[in-house]
C-alpha positions as CSV (number, residue, x, y, z in Angstrom):
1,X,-0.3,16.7,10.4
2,X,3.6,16.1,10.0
3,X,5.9,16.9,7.4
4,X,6.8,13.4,5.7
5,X,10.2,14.8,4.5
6,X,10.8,16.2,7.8
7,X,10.4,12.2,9.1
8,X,12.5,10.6,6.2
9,X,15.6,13.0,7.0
10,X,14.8,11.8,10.7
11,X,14.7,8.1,9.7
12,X,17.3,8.2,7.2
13,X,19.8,10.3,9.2
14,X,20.3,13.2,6.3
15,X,21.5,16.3,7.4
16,X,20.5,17.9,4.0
17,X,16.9,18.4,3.3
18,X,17.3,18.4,-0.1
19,X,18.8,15.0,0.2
20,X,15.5,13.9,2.1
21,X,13.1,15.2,-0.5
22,X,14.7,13.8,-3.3
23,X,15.0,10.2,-1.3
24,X,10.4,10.6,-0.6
25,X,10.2,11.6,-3.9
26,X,11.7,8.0,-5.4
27,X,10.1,6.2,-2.7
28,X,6.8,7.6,-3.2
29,X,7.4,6.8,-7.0
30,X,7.9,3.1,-6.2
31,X,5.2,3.6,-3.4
32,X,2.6,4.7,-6.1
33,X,3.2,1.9,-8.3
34,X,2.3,-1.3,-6.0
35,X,-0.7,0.5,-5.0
36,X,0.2,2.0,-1.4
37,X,-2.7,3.5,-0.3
38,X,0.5,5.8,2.0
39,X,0.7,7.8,-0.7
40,X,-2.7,8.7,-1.7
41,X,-3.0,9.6,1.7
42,X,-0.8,12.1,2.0
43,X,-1.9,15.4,0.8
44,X,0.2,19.0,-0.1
45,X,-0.1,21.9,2.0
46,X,2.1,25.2,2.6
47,X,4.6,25.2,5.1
48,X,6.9,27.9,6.4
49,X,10.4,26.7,5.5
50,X,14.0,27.8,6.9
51,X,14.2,30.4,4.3
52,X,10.6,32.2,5.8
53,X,8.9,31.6,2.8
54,X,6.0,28.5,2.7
55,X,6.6,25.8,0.6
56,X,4.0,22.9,-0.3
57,X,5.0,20.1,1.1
58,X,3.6,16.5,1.5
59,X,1.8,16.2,5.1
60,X,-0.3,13.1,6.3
61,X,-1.2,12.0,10.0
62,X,0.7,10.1,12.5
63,X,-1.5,7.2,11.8
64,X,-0.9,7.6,8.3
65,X,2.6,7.4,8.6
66,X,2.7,4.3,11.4
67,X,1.1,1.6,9.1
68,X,2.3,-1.3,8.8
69,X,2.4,-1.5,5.0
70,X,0.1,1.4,4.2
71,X,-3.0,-0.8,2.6
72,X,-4.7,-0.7,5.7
């Protein structure tokens, strides 16, 4: 399981993570709405985070996240 904020501040070159959750948070808005199955498939689990603490997070799998439009 990976982190899918951890890949959108990869993909979208952000140096704050902040800035990468709130960019997955719109997308998986819009996501949600034409029916990509993506989202459903990502589920929320606790993390340790840079602070020490664990957050929940959205997770899903590698093959999950390589889809080619995520109705597979």
């Amino acid at each position: 399981m990976v982190s899918v904020i951890d890949v959108v501040q990869v993909l979208t070159q952000q140096t704050d993570y902040q800035t990468a959750r709130k960019y997955w948070n719109k997308l998986k808005q819009r996501l949600g709405k034409e029916g990509s199955r993506s989202v459903t498939d990502c589920h929320r689990l606790k993390l340790p985070a840079a602070h020490g603490k664990n957050n929940l997070t959205d997770v899903t799998t590698a093959e999950t996240l390589l889809r080619r439009n995520g109705r597979a």
